[in-house]
N, C-alpha and C positions, 0 to 999 in steps of 0.2 A: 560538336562535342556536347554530353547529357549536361544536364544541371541540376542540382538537388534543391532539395529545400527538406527541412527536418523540422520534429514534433519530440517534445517531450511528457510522458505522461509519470506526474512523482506523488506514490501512493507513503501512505502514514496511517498511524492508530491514532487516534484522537481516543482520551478517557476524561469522564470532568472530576478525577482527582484533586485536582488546583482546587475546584470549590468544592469539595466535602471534605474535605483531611483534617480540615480545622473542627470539623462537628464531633462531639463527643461520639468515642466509639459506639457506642449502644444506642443511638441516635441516628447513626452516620448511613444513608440507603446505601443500595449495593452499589459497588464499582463497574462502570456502564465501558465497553469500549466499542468503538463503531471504525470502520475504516471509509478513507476520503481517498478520490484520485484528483489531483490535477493536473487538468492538460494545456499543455502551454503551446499555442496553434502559433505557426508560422506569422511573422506582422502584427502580434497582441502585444499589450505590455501590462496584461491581467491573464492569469490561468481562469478556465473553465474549473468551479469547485464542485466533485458530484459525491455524493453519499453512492458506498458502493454497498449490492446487494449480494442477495445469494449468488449473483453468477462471478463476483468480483471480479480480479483485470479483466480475468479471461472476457467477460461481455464487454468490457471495453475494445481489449486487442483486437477481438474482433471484427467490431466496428470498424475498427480502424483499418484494419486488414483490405475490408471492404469498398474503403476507400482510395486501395490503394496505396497505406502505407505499410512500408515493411518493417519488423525490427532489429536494429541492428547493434545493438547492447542492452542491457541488463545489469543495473550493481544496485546491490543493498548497499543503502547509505547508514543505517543506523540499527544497533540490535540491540537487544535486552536478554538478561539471562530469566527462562521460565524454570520451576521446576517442576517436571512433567510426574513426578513418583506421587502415585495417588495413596491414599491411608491404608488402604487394604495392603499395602505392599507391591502392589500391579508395576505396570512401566509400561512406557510411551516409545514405542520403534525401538523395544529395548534398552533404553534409556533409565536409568533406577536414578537419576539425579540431573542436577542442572545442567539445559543446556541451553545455546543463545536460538533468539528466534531472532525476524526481522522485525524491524516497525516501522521501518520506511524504506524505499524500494525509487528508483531512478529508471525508466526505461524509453531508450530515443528513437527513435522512425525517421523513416527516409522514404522520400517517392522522388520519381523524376519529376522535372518543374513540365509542365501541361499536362497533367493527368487530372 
């Protein structure tokens, strides 16, 4: 009988709001936001922290793909309401007002154990 073994990789926005919100507005530099994944390997009891790039999960999934891990769930864990209606009047996927994005995201792998 197969035996598993599983991986989780849990992406988030990181922004350094915390430390500039307090600076007077007219002082205050722009609001930065970056995305993080980590992945949490089978037997660890620290996730791997990586700064994700232009290719985001997808370069990750991949990776991982290539090692043989499959995925076999997906949940956003956390969202926020953006509001995508730009000055001009425009709109975002037809959207003319708020709607929730992610900011963190859950997604687990599974390989069979000797791969």
């Amino acid at each position: 009988m197969p035996a598993y073994e599983y991986l989780t990789v849990n992406t988030v926005t990181k922004t350094n709001w915390a430390e500039i919100s307090a600076l007077p507005e007219a002082s205050r530099p722009a609001t930065k936001y970056t995305q993080s994944a980590f992945i949490w390997r089978p037997g660890t009891d620290r996730a791997e922290e990586r700064e994700m790039g232009a290719g985001g999960t997808l370069a990750i999934f991949n990776e991982l793909g290539r090692q043989g891990w499959r995925m076999v769930e997906r949940t956003i864990t956390a969202t926020t309401v953006q509001d995508y209606s730009s000055p001009g009047g425009g709109d975002f996927y037809g959207h003319k007002r708020e709607i929730g994005a992610p900011l963190m995201e859950r997604a687990t792998f599974m390989r069979e154990l000797g791969q």
